[in-house]
C-alpha positions as CSV (number, residue, x, y, z in Angstrom):
1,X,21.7,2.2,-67.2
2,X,20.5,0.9,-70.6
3,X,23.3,1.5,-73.3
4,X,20.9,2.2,-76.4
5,X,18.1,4.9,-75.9
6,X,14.2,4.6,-76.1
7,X,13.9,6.0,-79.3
8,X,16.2,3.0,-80.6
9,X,14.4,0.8,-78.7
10,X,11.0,1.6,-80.6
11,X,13.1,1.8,-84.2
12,X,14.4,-1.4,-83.8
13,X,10.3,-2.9,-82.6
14,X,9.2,-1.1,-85.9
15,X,11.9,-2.9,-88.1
16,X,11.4,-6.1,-86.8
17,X,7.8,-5.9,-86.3
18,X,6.7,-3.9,-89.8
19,X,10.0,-4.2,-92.1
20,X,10.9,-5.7,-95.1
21,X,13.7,-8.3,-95.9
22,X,17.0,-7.2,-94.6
23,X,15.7,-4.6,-92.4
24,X,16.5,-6.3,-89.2
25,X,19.9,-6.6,-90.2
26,X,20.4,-2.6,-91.5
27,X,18.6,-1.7,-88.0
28,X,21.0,-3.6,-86.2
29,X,24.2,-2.3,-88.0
30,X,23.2,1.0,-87.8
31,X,22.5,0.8,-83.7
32,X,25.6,-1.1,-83.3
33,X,23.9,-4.3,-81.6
34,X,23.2,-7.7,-82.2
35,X,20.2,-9.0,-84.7
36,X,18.8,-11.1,-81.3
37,X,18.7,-7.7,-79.9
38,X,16.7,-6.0,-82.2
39,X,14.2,-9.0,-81.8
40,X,14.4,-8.8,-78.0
41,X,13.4,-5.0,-78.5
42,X,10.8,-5.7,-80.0
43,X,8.8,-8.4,-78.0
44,X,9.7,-5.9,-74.9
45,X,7.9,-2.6,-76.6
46,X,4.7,-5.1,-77.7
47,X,4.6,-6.3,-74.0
48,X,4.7,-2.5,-72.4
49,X,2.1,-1.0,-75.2
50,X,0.0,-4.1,-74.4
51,X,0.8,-3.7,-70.3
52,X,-0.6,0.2,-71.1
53,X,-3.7,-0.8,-72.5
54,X,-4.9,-2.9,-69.7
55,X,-7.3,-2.3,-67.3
56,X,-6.4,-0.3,-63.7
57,X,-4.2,1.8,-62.1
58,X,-1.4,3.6,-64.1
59,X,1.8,3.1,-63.1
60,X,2.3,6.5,-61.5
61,X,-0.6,5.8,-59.6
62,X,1.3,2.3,-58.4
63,X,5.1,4.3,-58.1
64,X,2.9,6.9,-55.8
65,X,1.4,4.0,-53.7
66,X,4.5,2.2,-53.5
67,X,6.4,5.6,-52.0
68,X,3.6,6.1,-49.4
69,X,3.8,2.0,-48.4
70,X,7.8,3.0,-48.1
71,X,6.9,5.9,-45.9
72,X,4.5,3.7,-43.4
73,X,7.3,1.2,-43.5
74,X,10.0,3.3,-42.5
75,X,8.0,5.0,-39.9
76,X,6.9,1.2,-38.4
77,X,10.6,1.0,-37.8
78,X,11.2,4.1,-36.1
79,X,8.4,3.3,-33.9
80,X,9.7,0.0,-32.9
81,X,12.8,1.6,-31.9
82,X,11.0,2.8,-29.1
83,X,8.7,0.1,-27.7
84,X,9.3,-3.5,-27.0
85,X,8.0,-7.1,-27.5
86,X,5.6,-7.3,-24.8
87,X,2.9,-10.9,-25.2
88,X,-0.1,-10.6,-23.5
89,X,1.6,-13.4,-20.9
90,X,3.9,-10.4,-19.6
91,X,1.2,-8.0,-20.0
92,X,-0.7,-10.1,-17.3
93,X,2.2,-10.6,-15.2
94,X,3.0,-6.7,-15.0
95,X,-1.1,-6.2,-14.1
96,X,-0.7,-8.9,-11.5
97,X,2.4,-7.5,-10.0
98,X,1.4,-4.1,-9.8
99,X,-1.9,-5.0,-8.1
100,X,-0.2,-6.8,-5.6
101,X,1.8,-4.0,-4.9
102,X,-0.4,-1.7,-4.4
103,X,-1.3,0.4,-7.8
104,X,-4.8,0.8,-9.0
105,X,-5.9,-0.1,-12.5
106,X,-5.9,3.2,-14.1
107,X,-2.0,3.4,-12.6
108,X,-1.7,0.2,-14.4
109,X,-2.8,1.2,-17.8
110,X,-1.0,4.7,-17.6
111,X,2.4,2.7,-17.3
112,X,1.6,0.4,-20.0
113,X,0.7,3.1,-22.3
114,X,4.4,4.8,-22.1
115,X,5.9,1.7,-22.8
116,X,3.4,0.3,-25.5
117,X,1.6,1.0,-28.5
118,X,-1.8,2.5,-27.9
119,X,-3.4,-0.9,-29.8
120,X,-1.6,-3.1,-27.5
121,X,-2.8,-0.9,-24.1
122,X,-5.8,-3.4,-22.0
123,X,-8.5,-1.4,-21.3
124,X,-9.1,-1.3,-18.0
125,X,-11.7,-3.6,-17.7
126,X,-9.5,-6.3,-19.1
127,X,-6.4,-5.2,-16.6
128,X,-9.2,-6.0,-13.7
129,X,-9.9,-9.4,-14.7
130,X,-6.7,-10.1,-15.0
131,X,-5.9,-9.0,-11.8
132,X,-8.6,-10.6,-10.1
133,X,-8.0,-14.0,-12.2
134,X,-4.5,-13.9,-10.4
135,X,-5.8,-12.9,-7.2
136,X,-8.5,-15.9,-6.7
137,X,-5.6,-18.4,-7.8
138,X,-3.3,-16.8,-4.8
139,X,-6.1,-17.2,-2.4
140,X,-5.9,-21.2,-3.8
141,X,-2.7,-21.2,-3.1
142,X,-2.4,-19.6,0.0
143,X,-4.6,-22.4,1.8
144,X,-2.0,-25.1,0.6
145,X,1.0,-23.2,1.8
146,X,-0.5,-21.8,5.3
147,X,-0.9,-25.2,6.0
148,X,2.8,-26.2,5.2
149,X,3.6,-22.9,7.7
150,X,1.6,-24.4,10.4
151,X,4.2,-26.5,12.0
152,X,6.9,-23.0,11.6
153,X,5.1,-20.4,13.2
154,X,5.0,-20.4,16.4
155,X,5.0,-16.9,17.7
156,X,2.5,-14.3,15.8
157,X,1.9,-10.6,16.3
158,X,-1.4,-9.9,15.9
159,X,-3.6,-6.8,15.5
160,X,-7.0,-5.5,13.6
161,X,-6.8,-3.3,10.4
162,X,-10.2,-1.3,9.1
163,X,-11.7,-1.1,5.6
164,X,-15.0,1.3,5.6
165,X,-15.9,0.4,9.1
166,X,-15.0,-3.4,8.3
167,X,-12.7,-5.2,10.4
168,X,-9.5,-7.4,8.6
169,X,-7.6,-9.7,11.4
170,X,-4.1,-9.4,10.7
171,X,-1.2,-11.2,11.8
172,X,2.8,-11.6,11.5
173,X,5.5,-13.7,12.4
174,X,8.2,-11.2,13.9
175,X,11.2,-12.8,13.1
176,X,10.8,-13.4,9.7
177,X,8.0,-11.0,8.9
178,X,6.0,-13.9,7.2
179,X,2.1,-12.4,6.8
180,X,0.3,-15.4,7.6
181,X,-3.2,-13.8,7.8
182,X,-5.4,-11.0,6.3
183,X,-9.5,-12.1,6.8
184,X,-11.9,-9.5,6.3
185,X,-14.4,-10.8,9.3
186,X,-17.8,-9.6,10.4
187,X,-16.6,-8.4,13.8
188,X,-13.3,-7.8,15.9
189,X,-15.1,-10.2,18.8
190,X,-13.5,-13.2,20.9
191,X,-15.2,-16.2,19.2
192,X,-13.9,-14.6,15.8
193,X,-10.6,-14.6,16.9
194,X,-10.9,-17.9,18.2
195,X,-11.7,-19.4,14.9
196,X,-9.2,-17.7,13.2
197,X,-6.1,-18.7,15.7
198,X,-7.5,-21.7,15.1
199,X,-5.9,-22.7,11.9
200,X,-2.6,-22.0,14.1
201,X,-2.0,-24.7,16.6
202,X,1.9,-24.5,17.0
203,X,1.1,-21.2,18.3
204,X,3.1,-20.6,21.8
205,X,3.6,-16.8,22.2
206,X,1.5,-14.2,20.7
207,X,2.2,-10.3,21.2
208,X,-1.2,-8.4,21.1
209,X,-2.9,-4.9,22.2
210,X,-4.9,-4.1,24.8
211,X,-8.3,-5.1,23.2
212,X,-10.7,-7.4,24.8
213,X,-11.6,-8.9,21.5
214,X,-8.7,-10.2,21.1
215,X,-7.7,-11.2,24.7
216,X,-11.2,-13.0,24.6
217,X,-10.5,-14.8,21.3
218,X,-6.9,-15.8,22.8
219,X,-8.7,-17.2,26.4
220,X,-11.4,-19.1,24.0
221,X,-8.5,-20.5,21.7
222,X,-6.5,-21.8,25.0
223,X,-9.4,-23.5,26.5
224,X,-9.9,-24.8,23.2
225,X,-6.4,-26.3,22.7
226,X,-6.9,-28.2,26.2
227,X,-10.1,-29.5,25.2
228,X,-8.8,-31.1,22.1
229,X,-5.5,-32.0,24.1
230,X,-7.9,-33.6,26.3
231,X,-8.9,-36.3,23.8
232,X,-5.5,-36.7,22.1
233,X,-2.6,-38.8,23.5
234,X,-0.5,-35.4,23.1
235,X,-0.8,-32.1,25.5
236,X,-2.0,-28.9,24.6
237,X,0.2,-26.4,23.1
238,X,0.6,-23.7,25.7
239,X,-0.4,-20.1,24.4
240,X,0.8,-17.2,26.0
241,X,-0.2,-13.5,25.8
242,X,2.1,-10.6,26.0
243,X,1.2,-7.1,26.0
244,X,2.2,-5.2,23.3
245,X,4.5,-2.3,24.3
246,X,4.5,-0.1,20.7
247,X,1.1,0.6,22.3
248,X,1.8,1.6,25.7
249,X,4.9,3.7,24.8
250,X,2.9,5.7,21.9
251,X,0.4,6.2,24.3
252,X,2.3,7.1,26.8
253,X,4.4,9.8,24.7
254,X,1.1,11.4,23.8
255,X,-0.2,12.3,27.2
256,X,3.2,13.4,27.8
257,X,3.2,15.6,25.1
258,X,-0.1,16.8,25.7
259,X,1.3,17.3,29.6
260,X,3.7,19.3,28.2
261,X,1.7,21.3,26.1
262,X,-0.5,22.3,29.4
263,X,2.9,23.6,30.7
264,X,3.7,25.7,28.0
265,X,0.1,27.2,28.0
266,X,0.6,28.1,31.9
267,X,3.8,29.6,30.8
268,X,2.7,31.5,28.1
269,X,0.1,32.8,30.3
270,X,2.4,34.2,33.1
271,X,4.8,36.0,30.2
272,X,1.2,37.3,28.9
273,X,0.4,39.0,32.6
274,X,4.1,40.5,32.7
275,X,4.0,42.4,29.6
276,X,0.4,43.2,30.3
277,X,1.6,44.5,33.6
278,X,4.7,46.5,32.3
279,X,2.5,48.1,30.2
280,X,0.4,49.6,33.0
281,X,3.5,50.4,34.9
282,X,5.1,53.0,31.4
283,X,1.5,54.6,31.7
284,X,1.7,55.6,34.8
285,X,-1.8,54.3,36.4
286,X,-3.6,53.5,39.4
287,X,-1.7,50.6,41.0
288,X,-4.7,49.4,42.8
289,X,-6.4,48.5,39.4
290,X,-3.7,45.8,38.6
291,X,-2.5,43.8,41.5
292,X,0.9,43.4,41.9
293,X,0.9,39.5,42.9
294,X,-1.2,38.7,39.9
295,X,2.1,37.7,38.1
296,X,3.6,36.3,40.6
297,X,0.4,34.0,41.4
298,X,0.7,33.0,37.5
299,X,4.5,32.6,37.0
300,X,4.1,30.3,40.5
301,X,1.5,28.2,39.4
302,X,3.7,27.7,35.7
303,X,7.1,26.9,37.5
304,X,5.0,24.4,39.3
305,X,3.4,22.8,36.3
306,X,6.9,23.0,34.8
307,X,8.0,20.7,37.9
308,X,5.2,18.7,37.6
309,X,5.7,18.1,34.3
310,X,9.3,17.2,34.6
311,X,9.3,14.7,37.3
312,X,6.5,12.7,35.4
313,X,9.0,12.6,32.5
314,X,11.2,11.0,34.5
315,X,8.9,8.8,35.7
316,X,8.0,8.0,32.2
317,X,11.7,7.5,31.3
318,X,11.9,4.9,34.3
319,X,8.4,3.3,33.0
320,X,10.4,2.6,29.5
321,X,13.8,1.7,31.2
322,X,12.0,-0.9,33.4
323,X,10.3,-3.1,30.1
324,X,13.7,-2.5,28.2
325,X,15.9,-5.6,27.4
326,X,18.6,-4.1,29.8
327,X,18.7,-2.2,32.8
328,X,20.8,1.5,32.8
329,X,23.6,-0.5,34.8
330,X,24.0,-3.0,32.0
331,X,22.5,-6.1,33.7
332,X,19.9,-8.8,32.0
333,X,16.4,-7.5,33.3
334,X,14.0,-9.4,35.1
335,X,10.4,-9.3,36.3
336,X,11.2,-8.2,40.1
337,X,13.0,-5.6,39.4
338,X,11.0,-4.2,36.6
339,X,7.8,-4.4,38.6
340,X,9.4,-2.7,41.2
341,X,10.3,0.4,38.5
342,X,7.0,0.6,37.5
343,X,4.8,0.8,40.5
344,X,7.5,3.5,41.2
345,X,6.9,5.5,38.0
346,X,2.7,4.8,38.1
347,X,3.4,6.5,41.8
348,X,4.2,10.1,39.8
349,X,2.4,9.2,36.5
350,X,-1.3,10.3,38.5
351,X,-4.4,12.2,36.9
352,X,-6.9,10.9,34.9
353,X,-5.0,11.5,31.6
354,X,-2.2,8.9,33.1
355,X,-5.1,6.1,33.7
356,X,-4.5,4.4,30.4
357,X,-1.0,4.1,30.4
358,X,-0.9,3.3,34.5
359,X,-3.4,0.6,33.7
360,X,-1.1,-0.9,30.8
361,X,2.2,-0.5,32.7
362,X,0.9,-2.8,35.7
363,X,-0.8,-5.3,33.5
364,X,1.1,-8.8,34.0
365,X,1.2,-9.2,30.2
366,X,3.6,-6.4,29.4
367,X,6.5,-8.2,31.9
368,X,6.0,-12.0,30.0
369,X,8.6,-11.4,27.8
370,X,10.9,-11.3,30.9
371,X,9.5,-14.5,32.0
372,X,10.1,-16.3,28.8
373,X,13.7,-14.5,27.9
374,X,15.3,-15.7,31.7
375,X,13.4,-19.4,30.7
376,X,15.1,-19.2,27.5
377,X,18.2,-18.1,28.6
378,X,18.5,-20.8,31.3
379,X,17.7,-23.8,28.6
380,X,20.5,-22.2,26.1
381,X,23.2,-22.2,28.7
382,X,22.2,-23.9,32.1
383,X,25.4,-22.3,33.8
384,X,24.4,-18.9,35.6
385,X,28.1,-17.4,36.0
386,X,28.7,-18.6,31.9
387,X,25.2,-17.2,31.0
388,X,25.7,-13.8,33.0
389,X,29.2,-13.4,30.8
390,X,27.8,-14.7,27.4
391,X,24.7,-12.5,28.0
392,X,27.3,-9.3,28.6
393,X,29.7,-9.5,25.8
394,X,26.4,-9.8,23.4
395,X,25.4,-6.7,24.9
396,X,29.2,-5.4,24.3
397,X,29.1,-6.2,21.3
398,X,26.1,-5.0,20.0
399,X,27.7,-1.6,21.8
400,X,30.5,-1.5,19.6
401,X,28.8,-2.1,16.4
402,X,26.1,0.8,17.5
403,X,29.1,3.0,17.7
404,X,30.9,2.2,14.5
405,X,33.8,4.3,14.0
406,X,33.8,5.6,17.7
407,X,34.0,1.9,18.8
408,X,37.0,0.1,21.2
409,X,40.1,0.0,18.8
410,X,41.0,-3.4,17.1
411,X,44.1,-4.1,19.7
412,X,41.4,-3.3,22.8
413,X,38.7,-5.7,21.3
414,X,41.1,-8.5,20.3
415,X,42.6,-8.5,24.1
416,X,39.4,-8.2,25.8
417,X,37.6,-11.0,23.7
418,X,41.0,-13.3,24.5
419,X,40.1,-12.4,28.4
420,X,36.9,-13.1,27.7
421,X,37.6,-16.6,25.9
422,X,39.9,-17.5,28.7
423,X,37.1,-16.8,31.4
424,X,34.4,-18.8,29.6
425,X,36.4,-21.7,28.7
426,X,36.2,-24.7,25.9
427,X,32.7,-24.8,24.1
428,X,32.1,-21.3,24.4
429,X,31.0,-20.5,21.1
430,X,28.2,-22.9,20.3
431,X,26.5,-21.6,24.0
432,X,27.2,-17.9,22.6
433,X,25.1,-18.6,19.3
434,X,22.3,-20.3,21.7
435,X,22.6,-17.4,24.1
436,X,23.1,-14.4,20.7
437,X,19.6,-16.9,19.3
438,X,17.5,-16.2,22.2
439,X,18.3,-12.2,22.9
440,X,18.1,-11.7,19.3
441,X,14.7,-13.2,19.2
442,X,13.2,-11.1,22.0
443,X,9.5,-9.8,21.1
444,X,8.5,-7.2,23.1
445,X,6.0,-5.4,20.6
446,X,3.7,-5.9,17.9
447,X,5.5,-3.5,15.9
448,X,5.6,-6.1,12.9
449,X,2.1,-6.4,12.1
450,X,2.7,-2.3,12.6
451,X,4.7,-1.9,9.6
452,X,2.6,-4.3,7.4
453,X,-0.8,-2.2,8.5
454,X,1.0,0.7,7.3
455,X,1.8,-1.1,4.4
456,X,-1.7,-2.0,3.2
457,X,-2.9,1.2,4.3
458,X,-0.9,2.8,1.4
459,X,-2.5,0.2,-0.7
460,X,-6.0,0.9,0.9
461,X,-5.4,4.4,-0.3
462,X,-4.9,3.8,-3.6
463,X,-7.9,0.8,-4.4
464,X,-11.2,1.5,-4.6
465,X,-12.2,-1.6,-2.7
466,X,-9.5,-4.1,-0.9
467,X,-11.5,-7.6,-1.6
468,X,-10.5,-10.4,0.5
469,X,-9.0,-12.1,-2.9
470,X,-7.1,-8.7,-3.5
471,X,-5.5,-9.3,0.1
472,X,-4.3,-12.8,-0.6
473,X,-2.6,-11.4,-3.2
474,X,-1.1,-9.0,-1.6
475,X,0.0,-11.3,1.1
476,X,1.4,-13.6,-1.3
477,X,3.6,-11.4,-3.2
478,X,4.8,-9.8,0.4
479,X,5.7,-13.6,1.6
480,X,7.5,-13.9,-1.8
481,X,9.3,-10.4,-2.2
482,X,13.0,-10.5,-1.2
483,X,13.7,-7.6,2.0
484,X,16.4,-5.6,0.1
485,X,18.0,-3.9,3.1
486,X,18.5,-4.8,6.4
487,X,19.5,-8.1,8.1
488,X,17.0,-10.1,6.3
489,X,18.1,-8.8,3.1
490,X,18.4,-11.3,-0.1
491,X,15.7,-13.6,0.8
492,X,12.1,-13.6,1.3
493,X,9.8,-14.1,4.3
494,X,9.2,-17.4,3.3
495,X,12.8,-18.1,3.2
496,X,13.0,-16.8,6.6
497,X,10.3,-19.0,8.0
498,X,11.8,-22.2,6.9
499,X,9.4,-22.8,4.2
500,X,10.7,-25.0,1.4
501,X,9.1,-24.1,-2.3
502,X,9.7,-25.5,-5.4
503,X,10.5,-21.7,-6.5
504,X,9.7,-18.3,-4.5
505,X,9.0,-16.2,-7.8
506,X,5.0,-15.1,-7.0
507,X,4.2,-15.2,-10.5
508,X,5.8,-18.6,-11.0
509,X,3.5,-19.9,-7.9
510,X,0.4,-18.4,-9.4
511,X,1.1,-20.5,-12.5
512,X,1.4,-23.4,-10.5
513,X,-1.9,-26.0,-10.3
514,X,-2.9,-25.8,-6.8
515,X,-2.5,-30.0,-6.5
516,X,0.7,-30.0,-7.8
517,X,2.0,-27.8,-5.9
518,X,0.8,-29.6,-3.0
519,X,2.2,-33.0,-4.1
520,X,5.7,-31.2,-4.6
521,X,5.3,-29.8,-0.7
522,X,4.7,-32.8,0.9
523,X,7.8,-34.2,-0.3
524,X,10.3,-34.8,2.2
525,X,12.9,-32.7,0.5
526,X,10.4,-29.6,0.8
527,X,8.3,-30.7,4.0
528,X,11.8,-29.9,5.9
């Protein structure tokens, strides 16, 4: 705060600036400050009356712009409280990432808006060439690393997908549940899935549907593959076709439900003529009008139905049994005695409703797995007596981890394994990881390229059109995404394969040029 007061400020201007000899000095005395003071006074007043004379704004008009730039200022700061740096680099990345996982724009945008600025939210035009900028350079990329998959994959489940009438050929490496094709394709015919197995030539086991697309495309691709083997020093690959059981047991299930329901209709039926008939008998009426077997006749023909209806369950049940892993009594299964179970259960599973399932229980494809799981078998451990034992105590102990807390006690399990041990001799382990390999690996089902058609369906749900750049995107990011549950958990589908990358972060790849990425996976260190 200043010490002397305005007034003595302008007394001490006016004695400096229009005072005679000695005035300065009397001004001073009298204000109690220095002579320099006075003359410092002075030049400050002349300044501000000459400051207030020139052209402008006043300086309550600047104090009143300078509050309102405080007020902006302050409020710029609260604001940022609540948002986030966000460069238009991680802005694409988000857009890219959410595509691939299945939102549409408009989801896009309404995300970014609650998280930034309403200047700083794409328009949705701009989110969709972003999105589609990313999704051509996956489809770039996903030519380079197919063909570093070629050599891994060699079993594929394979199935057809629809987009407005359109078919996609899908397919999926079971065991590691790399997707290793999505092609939007004119047709669903033989020659189409010819070309597409193609690309595929390490190929040995595939598990399909019933469809004769596809088991034309698989009988062209064979021939194929012996034609080329034919002028080549090195034989064909061999490809071999298994039926895919998801199919026959849903199918199966449905008749029998709808079986069932014809049962229960019967039934209601008979409990519909006994009320009826209990009604005529409280009023007392002329018995001739209202037959007495009538009811009978109906219950009769329901309890039958019923019976019917039963023993094909069972014979369904035995269907299922005989293409499981295991028989009931807890030996390895095997084609004889499987194909004896079925043409049992097809014996009971008559009418015309059973036809489909009858025709896809007897077809040889749905007992090759047998074929290749006893080959197998007898390659990991050549020994029948050791295999038989190795094969049972992975079964036990896939029992006893199934049962969790109800499982053999500690002590039990500890002697029984030391029995076991003793039984099977030195060496025993390594032939139980070959034998645990091969039983683990069973396919018996397509049901992987199942769940990933489900998966795109959701995404086909929310997209207004799936383009066939969309879908390699989609695939990459899937082939990159680390499973977060389950045995696979904590790596990726490429990880899983045996596919070596430089890194397995999507975005990373997408960033990547196409050439050097392939120089970097023909090195041995990544080739492996």
């Amino acid at each position: 705060m200043a010490r002397l007061s305005v007034l003595a400020w302008i007394g001490n201007a006016a004695a400096a600036l229009c005072g005679r000899h000695g005035d300065v000095t009397q001004q001073a005395h009298g204000n109690g400050c220095s002579r320099q003071t006075v003359y410092d006074h002075a030049d400050k007043v002349q300044q501000a009356v000459t400051d207030a004379q020139r052209p402008g704004p006043s300086r309550d008009e600047l104090l009143q712009k300078v509050q309102r730039l405080d007020d902006e200022n302050r409020q710029l700061w609260d604001g940022l409280e609540h948002t986030f740096d966000c460069p238009e680099a991680k802005r694409r990345q988000f857009a890219v990432a959410a595509a691939a996982l299945g939102l549409s724009l408009q989801q896009t945008r309404t995300l970014l808006a609650i998280l930034l600025p309403a200047s700083r939210v794409p328009s949705r035009a701009t989110l969709g060439r972003w999105v589609q900028r990313g999704a051509r350079r996956a489809g770039r990329l996903l030519r380079l690393l197919d063909q570093a998959c070629q050599s891994l994959v060699v079993c594929l489940c394979l199935d057809e997908i629809f987009f407005r009438r359109q078919p996609v050929l899908m397919a999926v490496e079971p065991h590691s549940l790399a997707w290793v094709l999505a092609e939007r394709a004119a047709d669903r015919s033989g020659p189409t899935w010819a070309k597409a197995l193609a690309a595929w030539p390490a190929v040995a086991d595939v598990a399909v549907d019933g469809g004769s697309g596809l088991e034309l495309g698989l009988k062209l691709a064979a021939q194929r593959r012996q034609e080329v083997a034919a002028r080549a020093p090195t034989p064909a690959v061999p490809l071999r076709s298994r039926l895919d059981l998801f199919h026959t047991r849903r199918e199966g299930e449905r008749v029998l439900r709808s079986d069932w329901a014809w049962a229960e209709g019967l039934w209601e039926e008979a409990e519909k003529l006994d009320r009826a008939k209990a009604r005529f008998d409280r009023g007392g009426g002329d018995g001739r009008h209202f037959k007495k077997d009538v009811a009978g006749k109906a219950w009769a023909k329901a309890s039958a139905a019923f019976e019917e209806v039963d023993g094909r369950e069972q014979a369904w049940a035995r269907a299922v049994a005989a293409l499981a892993l295991f028989r009931p009594d807890g030996q390895l299964n095997d084609r004889a005695w499987a194909e004896g179970e079925l043409q049992a259960a097809t014996a009971v599973l008559s009418g015309p409703r059973w036809a489909k399932v009858r025709r896809m229980l007897l077809d040889e494809r749905s007992r090759t797995f047998l074929d290749q799981l006893q080959t197998d078998l007898a390659t990991a451990e050549p020994c029948p007596e050791r295999r038989a034992a190795l094969v049972a105590w992975w079964r036990w102990q896939g029992e006893q981890r199934r049962a969790g807390a109800a499982a053999v006690p500690k002590v039990v399990a500890g002697v029984l394994e030391a029995v076991v041990v003793g039984q099977l001799g030195a060496g025993w382990e390594e032939a139980y990881q070959r034998v645990s390999r091969v039983l683990r690996q069973v396919v018996r089902a397509s049901s992987a390229v199942e769940g990933v058609n489900s998966v795109v369906r959701m995404h086909q749900a929310r997209h207004r059109k799936l383009t066939q750049e969309l879908l390699d995107l989609k695939r990459l990011y899937w082939n990159c995404r680390s499973f977060v549950s389950g045995k696979r958990r904590k790596r990726c589908p490429y990880q899983h394969l045996g596919l070596q990358l430089p890194t397995y972060d999507p975005w990373a790849l997408l960033q990547m040029d196409p050439d050097q990425l392939k120089q970097q996976l023909s090195t041995p260190r990544l080739a492996g």
